[in-house]
Jmol script that loads the backbone (N, CA, C; Angstrom):
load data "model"
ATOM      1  N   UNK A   1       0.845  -1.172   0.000  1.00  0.00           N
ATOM      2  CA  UNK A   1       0.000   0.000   0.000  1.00  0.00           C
ATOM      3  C   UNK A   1       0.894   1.240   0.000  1.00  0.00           C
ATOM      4  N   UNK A   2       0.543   2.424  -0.540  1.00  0.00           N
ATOM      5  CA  UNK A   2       1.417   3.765  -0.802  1.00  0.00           C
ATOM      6  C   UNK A   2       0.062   4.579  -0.263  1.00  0.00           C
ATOM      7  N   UNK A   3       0.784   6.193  -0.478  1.00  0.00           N
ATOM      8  CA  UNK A   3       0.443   7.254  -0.093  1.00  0.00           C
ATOM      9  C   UNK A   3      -1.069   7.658  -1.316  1.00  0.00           C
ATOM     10  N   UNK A   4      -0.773   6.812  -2.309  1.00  0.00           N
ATOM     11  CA  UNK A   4      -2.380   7.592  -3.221  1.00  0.00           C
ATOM     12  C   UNK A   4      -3.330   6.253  -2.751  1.00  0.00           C
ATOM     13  N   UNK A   5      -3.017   4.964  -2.532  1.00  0.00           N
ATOM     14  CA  UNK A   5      -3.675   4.520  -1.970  1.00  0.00           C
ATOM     15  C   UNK A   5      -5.219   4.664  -0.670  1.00  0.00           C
ATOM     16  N   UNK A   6      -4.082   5.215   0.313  1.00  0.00           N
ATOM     17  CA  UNK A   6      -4.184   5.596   1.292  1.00  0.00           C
ATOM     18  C   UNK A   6      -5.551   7.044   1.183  1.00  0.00           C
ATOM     19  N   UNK A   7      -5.494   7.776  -0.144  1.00  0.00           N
ATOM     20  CA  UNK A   7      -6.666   8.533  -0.351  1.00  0.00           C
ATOM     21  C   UNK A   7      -7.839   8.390  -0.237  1.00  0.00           C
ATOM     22  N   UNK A   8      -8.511   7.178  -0.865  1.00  0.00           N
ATOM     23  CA  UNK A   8      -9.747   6.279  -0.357  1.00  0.00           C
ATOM     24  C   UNK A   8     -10.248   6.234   0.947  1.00  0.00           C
ATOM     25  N   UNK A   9      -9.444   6.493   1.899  1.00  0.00           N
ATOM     26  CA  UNK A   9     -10.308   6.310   3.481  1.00  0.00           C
ATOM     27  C   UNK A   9      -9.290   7.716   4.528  1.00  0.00           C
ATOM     28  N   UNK A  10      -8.419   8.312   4.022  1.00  0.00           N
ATOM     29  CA  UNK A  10      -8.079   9.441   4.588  1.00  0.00           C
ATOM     30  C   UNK A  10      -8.110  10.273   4.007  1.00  0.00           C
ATOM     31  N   UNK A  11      -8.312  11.357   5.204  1.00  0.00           N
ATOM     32  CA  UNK A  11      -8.675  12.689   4.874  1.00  0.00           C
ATOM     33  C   UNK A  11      -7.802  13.761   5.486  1.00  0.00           C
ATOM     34  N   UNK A  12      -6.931  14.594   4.308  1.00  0.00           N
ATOM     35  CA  UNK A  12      -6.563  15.644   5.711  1.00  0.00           C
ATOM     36  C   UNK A  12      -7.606  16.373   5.805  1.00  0.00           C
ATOM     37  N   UNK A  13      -7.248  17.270   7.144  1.00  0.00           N
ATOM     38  CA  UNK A  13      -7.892  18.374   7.569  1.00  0.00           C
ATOM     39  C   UNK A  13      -6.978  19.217   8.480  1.00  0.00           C
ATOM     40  N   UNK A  14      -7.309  20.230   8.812  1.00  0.00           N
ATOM     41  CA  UNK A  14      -6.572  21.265   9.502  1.00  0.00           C
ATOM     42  C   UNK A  14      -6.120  20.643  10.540  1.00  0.00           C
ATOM     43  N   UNK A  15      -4.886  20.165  11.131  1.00  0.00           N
ATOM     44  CA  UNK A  15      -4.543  19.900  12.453  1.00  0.00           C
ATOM     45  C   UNK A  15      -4.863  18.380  12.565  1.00  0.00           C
ATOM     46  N   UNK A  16      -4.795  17.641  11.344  1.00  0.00           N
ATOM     47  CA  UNK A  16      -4.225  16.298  11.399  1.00  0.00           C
ATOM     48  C   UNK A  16      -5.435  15.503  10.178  1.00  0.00           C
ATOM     49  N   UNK A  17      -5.813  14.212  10.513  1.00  0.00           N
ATOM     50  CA  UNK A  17      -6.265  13.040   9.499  1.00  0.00           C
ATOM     51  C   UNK A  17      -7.984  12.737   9.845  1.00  0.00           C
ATOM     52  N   UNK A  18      -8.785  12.451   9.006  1.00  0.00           N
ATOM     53  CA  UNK A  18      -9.955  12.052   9.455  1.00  0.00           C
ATOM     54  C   UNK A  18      -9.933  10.197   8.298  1.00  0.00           C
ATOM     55  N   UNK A  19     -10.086   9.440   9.220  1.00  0.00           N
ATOM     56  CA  UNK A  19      -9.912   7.915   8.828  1.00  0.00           C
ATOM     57  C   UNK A  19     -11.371   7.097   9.058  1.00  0.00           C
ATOM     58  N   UNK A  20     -11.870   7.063   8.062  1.00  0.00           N
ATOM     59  CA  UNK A  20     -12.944   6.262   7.506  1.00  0.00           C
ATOM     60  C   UNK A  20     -12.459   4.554   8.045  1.00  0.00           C
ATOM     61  N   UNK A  21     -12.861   4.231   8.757  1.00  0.00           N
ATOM     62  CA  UNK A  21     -12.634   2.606   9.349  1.00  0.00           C
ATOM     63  C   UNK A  21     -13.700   1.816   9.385  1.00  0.00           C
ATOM     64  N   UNK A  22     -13.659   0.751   9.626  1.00  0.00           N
ATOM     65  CA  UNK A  22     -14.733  -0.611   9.383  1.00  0.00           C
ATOM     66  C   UNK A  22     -14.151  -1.482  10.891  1.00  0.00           C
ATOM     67  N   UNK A  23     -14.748  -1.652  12.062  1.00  0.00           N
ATOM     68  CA  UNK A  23     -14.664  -1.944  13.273  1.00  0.00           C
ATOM     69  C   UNK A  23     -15.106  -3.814  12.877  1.00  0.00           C
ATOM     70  N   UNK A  24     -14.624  -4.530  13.168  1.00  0.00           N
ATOM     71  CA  UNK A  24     -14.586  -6.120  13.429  1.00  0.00           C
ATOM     72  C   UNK A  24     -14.611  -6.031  15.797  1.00  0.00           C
ATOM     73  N   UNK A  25     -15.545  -5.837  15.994  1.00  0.00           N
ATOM     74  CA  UNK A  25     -15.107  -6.132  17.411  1.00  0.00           C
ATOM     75  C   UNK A  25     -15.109  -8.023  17.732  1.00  0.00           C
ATOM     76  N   UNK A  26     -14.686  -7.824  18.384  1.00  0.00           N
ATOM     77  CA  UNK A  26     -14.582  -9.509  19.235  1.00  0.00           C
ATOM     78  C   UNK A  26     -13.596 -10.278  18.862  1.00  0.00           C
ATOM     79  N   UNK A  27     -12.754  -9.516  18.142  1.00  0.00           N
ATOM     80  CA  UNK A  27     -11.610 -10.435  17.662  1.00  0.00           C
ATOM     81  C   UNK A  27     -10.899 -10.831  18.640  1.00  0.00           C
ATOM     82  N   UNK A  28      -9.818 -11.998  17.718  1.00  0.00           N
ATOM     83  CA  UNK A  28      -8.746 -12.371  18.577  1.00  0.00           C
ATOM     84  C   UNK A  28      -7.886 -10.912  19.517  1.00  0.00           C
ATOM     85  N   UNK A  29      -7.368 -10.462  18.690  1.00  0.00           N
ATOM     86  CA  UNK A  29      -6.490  -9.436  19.006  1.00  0.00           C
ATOM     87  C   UNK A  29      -6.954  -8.197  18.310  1.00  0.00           C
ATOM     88  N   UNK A  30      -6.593  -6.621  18.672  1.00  0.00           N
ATOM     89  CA  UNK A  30      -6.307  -5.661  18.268  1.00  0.00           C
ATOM     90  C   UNK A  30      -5.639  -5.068  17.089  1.00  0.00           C
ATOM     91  N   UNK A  31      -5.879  -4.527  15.881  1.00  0.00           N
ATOM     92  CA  UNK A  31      -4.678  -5.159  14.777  1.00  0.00           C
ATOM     93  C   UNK A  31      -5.327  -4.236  13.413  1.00  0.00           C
ATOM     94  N   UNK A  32      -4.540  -3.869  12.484  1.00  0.00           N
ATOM     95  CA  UNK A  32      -4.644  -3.500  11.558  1.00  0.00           C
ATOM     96  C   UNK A  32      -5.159  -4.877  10.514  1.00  0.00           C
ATOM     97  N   UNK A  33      -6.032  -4.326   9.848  1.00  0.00           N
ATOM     98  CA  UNK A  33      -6.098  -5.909   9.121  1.00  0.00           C
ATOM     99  C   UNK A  33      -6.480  -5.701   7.568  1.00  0.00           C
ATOM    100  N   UNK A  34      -6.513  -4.658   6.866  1.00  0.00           N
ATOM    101  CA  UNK A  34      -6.574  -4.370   5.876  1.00  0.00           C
ATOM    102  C   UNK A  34      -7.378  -3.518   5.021  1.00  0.00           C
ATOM    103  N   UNK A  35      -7.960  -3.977   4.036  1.00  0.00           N
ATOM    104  CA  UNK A  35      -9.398  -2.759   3.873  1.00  0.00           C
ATOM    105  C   UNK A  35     -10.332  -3.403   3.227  1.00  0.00           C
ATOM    106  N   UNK A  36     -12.185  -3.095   3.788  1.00  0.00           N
ATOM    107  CA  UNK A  36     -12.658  -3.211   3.368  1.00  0.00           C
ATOM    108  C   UNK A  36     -13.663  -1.936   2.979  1.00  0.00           C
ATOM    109  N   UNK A  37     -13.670  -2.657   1.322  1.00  0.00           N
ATOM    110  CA  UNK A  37     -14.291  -1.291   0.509  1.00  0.00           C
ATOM    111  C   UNK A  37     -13.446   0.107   0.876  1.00  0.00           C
ATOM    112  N   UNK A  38     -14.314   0.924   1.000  1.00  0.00           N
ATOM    113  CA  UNK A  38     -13.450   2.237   0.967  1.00  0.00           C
ATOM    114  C   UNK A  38     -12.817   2.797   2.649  1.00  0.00           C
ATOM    115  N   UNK A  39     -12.485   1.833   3.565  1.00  0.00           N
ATOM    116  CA  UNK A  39     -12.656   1.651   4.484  1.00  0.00           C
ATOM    117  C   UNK A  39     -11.120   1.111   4.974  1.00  0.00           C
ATOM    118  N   UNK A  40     -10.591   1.578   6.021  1.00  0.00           N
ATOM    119  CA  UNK A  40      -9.652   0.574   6.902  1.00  0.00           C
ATOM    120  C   UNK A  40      -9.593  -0.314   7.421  1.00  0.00           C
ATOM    121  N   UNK A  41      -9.827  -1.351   7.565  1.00  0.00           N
ATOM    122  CA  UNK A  41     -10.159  -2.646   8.397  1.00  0.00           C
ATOM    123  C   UNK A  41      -9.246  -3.004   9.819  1.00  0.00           C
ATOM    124  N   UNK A  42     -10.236  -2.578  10.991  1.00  0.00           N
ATOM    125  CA  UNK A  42      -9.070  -2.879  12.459  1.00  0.00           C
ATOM    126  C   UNK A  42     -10.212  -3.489  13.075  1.00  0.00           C
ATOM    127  N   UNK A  43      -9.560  -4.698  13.234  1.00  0.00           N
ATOM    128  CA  UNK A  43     -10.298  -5.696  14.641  1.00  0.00           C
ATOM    129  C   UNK A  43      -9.734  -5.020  15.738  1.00  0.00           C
ATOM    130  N   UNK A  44     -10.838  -5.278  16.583  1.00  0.00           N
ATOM    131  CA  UNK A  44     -10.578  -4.775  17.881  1.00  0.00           C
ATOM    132  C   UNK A  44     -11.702  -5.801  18.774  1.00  0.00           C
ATOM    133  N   UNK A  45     -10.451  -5.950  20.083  1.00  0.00           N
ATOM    134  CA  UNK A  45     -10.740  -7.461  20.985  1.00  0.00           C
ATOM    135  C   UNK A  45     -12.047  -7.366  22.083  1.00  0.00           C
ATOM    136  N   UNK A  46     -12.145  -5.776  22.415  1.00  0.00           N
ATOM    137  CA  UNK A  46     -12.870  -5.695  23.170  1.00  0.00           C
ATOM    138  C   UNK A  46     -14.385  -6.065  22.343  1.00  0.00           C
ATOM    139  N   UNK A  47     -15.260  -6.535  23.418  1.00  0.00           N
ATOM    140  CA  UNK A  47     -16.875  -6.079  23.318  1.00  0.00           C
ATOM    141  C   UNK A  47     -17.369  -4.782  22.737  1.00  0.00           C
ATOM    142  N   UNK A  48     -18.520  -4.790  22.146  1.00  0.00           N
ATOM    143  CA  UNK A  48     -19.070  -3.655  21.637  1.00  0.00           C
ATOM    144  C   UNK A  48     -20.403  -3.417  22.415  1.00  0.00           C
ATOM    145  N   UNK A  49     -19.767  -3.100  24.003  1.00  0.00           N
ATOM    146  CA  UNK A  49     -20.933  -2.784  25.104  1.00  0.00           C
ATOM    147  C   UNK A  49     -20.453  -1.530  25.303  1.00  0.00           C
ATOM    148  N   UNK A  50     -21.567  -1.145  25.740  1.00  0.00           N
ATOM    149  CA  UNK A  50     -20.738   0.273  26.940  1.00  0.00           C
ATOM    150  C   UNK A  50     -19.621   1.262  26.389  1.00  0.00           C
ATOM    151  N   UNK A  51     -19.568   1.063  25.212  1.00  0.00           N
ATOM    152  CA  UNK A  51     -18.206   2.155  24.583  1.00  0.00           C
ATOM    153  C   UNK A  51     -16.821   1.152  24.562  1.00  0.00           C
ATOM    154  N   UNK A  52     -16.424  -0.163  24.629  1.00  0.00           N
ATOM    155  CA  UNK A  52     -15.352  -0.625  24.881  1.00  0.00           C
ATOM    156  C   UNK A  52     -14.998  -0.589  23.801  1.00  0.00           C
ATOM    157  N   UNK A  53     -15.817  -1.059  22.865  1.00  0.00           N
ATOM    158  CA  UNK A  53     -15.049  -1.499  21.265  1.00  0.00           C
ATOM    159  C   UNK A  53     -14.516   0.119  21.106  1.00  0.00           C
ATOM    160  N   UNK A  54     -15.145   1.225  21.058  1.00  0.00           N
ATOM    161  CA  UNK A  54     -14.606   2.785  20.568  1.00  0.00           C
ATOM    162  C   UNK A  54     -13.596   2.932  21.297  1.00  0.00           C
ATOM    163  N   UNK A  55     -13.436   2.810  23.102  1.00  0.00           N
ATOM    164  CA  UNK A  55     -12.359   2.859  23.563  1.00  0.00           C
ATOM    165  C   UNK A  55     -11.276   2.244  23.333  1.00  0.00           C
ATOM    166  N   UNK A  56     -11.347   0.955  23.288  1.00  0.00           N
ATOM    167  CA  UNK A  56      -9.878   0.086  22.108  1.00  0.00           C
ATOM    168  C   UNK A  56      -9.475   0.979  21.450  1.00  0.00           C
ATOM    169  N   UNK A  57     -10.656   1.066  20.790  1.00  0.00           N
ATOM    170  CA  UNK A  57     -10.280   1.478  18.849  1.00  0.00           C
ATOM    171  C   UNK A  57      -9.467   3.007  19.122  1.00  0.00           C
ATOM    172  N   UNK A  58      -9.693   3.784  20.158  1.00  0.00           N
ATOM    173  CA  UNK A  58      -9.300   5.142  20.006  1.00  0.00           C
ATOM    174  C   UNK A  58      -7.262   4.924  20.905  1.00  0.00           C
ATOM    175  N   UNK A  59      -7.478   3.994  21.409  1.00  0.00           N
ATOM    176  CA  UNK A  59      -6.431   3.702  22.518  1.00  0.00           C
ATOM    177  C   UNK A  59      -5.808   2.975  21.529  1.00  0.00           C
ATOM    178  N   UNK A  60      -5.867   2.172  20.462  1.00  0.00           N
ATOM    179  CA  UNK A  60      -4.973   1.667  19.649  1.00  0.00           C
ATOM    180  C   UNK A  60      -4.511   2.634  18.835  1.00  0.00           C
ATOM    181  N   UNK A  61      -5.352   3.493  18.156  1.00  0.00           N
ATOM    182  CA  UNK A  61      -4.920   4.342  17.254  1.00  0.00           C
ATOM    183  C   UNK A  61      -4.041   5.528  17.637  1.00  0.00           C
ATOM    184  N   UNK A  62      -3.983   6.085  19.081  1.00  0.00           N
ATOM    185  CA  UNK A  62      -3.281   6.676  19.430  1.00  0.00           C
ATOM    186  C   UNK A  62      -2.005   6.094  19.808  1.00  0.00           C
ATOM    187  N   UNK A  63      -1.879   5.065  20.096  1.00  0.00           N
ATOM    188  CA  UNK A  63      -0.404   4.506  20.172  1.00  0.00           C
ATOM    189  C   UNK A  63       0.045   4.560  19.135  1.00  0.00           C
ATOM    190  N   UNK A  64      -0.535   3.631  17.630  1.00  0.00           N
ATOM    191  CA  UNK A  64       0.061   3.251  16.304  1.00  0.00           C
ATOM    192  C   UNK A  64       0.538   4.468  15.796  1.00  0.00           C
ATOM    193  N   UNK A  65      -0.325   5.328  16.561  1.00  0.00           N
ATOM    194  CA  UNK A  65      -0.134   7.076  15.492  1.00  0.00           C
ATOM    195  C   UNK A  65       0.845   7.612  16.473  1.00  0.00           C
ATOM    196  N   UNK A  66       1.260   7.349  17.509  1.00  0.00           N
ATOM    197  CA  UNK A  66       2.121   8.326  18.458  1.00  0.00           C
ATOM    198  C   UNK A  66       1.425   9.423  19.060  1.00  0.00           C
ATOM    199  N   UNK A  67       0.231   9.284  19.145  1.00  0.00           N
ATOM    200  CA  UNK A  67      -0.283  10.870  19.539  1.00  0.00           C
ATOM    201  C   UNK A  67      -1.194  10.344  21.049  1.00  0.00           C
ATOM    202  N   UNK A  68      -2.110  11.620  22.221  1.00  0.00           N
ATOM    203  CA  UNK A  68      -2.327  11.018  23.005  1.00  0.00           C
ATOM    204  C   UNK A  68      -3.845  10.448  22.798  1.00  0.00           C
ATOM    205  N   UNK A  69      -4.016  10.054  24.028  1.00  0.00           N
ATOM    206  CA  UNK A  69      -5.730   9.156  23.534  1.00  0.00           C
ATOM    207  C   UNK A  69      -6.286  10.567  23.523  1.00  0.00           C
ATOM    208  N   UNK A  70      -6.653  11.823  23.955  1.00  0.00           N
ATOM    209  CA  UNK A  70      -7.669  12.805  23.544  1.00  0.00           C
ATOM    210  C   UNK A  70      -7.214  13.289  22.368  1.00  0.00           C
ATOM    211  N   UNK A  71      -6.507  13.333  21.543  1.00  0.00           N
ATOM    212  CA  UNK A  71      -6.329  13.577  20.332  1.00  0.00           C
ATOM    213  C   UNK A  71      -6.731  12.458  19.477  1.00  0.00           C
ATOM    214  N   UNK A  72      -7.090  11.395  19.384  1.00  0.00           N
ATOM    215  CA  UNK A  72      -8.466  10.556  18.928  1.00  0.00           C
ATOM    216  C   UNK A  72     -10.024  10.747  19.099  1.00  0.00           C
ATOM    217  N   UNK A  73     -10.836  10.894  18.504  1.00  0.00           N
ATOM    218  CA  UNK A  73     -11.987  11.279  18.928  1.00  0.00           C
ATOM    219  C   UNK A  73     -12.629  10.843  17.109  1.00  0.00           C
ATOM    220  N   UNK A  74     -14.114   9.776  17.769  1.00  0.00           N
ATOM    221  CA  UNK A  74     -14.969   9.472  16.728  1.00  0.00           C
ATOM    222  C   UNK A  74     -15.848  10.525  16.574  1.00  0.00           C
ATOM    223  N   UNK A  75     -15.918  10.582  15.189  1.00  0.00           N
ATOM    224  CA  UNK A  75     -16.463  11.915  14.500  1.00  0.00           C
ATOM    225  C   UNK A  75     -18.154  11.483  14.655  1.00  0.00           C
ATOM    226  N   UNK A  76     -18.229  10.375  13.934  1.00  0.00           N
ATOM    227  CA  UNK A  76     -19.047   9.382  13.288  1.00  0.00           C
ATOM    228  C   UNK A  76     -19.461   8.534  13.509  1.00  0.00           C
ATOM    229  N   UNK A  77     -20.492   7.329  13.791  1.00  0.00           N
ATOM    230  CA  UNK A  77     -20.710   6.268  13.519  1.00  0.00           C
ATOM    231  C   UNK A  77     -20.545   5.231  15.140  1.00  0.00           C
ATOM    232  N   UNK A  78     -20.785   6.151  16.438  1.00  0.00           N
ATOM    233  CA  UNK A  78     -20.412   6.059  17.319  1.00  0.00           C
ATOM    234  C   UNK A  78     -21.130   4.348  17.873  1.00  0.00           C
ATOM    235  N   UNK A  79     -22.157   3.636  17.182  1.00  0.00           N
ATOM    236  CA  UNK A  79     -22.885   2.640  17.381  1.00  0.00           C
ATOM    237  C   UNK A  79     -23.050   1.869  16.494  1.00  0.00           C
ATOM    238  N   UNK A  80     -21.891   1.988  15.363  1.00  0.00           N
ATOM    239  CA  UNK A  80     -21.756   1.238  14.184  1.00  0.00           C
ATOM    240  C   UNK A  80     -20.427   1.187  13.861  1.00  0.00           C
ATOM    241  N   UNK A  81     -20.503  -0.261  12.528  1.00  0.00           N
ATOM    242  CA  UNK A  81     -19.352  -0.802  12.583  1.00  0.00           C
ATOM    243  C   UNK A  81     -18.274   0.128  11.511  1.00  0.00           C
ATOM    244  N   UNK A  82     -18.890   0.704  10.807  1.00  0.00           N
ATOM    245  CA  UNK A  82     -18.428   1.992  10.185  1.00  0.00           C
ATOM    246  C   UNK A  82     -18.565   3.629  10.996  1.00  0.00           C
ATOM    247  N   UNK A  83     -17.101   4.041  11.037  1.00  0.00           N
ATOM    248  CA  UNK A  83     -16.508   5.222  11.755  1.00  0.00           C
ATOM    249  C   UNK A  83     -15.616   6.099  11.030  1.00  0.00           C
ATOM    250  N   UNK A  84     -16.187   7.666  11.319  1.00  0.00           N
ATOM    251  CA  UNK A  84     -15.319   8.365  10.990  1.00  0.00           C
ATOM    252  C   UNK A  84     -14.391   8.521  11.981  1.00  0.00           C
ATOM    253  N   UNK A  85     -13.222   8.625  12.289  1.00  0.00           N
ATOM    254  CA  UNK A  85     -12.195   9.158  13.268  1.00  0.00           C
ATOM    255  C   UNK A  85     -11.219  10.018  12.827  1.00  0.00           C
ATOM    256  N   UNK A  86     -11.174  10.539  13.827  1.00  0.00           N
ATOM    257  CA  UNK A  86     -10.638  12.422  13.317  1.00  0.00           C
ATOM    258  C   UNK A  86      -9.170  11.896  14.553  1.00  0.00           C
ATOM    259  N   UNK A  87      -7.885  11.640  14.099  1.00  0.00           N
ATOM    260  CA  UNK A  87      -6.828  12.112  14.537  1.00  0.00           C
ATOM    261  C   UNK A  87      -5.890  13.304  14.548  1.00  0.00           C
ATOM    262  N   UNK A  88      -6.198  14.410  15.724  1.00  0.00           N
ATOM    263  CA  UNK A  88      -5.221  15.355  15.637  1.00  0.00           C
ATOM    264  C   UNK A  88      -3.970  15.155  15.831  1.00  0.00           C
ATOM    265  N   UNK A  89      -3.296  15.801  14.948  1.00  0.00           N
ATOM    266  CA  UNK A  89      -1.349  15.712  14.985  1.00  0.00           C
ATOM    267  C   UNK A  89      -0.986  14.960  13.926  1.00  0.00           C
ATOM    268  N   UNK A  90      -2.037  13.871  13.782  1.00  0.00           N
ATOM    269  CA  UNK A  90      -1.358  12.749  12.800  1.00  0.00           C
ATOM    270  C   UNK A  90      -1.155  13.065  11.429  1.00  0.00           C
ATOM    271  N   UNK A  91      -0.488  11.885  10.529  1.00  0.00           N
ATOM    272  CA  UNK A  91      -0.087  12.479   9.432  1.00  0.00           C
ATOM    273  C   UNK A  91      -0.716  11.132   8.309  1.00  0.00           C
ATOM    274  N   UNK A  92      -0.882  11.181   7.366  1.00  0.00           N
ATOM    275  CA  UNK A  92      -0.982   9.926   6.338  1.00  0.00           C
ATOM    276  C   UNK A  92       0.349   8.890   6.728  1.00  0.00           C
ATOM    277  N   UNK A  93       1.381   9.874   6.460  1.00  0.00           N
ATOM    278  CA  UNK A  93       2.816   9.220   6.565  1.00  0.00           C
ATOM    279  C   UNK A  93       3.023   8.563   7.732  1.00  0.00           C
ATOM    280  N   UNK A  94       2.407   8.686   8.765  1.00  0.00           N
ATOM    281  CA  UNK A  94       2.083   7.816  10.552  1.00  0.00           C
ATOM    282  C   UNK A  94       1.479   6.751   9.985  1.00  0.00           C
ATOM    283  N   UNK A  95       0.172   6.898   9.083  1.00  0.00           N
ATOM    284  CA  UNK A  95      -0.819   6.102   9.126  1.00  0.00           C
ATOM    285  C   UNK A  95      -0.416   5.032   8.145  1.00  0.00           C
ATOM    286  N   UNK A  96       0.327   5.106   7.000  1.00  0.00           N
ATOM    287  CA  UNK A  96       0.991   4.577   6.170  1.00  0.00           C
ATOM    288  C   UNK A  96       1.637   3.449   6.961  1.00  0.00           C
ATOM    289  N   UNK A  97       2.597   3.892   8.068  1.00  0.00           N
ATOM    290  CA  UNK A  97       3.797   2.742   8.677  1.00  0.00           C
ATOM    291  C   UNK A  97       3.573   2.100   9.332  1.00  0.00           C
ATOM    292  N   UNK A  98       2.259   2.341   9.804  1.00  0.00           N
ATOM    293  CA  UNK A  98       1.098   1.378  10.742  1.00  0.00           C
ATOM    294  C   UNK A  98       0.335   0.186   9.919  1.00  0.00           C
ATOM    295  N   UNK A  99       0.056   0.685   8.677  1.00  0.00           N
ATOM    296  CA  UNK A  99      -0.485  -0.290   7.432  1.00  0.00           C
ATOM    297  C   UNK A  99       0.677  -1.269   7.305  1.00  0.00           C
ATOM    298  N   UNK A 100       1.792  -0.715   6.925  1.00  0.00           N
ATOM    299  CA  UNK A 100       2.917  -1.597   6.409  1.00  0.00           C
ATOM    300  C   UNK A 100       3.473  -3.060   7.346  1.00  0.00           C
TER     301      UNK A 100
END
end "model"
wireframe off; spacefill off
backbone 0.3
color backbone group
């Protein structure tokens, strides 16, 4: 995967990335896993009760991206398996080496 790739499900915006994702909760593990449709594909281990699956999902992405967990925040889709997420600071080029 490359950087025009990567156009399909990111977005800049002022003060970092907005990432179109596709949520798998209950997986084995936590994990980048590829793409579906126009979409990022990340399993994530937790349950999808109570906010756990979003909390994973925002607590993974801030590690992979280097940035802190309040600079993650779902835009979108807060009760579905499709999400917008808005990372401040981040860059494509973060999000790229996390794919790879």
């Amino acid at each position: 995967m490359d950087l025009t790739e990567l156009t399909q499900f990111v977005k800049i915006s002022e003060g970092g990335i907005s990432i179109d994702c596709w949520i798998q909760p209950k997986a084995s593990k936590t994990a980048i896993s590829g793409i579906h449709g126009t979409s990022i594909k990340i399993t994530v281990a937790a349950q999808p009760e109570d906010g756990r699956a979003n909390a994973e999902l925002c607590t993974f992405l801030s590690k992979k991206l280097g940035i802190s967990k309040s600079s993650v925040q779902i835009k979108s889709g807060h009760a579905s398996r499709r999400k917008i997420v808005f990372c401040s600071g981040a860059s494509k080029e973060k999000l790229l080496a996390c794919v790879q």
